[in-house]
N, C-alpha and C positions, 0 to 999 in steps of 0.2 A: 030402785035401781033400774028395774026393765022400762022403766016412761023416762028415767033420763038416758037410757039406752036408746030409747027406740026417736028420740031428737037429734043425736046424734052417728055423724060418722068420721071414723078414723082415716086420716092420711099421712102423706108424707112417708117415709121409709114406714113399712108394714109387715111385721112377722106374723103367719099364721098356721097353724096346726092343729091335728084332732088331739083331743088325748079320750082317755077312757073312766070311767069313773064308776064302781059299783063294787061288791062283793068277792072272796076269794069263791077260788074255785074248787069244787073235791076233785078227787082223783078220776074216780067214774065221768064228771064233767070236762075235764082236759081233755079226754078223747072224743068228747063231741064237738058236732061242729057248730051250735050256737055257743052264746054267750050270756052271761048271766053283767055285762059290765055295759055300760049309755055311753055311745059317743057323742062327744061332744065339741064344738069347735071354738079355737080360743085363739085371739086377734089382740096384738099388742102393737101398740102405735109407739115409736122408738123419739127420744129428745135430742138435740143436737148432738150429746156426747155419744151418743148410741147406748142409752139408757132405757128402761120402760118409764111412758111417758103416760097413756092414757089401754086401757084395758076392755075389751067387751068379748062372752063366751055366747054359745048359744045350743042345746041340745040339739042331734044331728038324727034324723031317722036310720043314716045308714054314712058310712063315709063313703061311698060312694060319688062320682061327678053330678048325676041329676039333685043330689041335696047338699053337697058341699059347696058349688057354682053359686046357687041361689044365697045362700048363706053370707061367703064373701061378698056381692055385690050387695048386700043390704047394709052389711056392716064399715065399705071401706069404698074409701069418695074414688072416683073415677081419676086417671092417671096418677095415682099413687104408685110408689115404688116396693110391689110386697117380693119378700122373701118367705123361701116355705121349701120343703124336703118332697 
């Protein structure tokens, strides 16, 4: 899946978002300020109907702009129309 990923990129109407993915947390961990969960960032290429058409995620170091930025332009073709929060 990552070599037919890394051939392709997603365009056209483009949804994109982190989500988080790992372990519950105890109680003693809630009050701290890491994390025990991987961000990660997930890009859905949408179909005429405005359905999901074509899908690619990618682990994130940080959501943060210096590794989120990079991320989107690898994953999704230049003037494409993305949506995102």
């Amino acid at each position: 899946m990552a070599f037919i990923d890394s051939h392709y990129s997603l365009g056209g109407a483009v949804e994109a978002d982190e989500i988080f993915i790992g372990g519950k947390k105890s109680l003693k961990e809630m009050n701290e300020f890491d994390s025990n969960k991987t961000p990660f960032l997930i890009v859905v290429e949408e179909n005429n109907h405005g359905g999901s058409r074509f899908l690619s995620f990618e682990e994130l170091e940080s959501i943060y702009e210096q590794h989120v930025v990079p991320a989107l332009e690898k994953h999704i073709t230049k003037g494409s129309m993305l949506k995102s929060d």
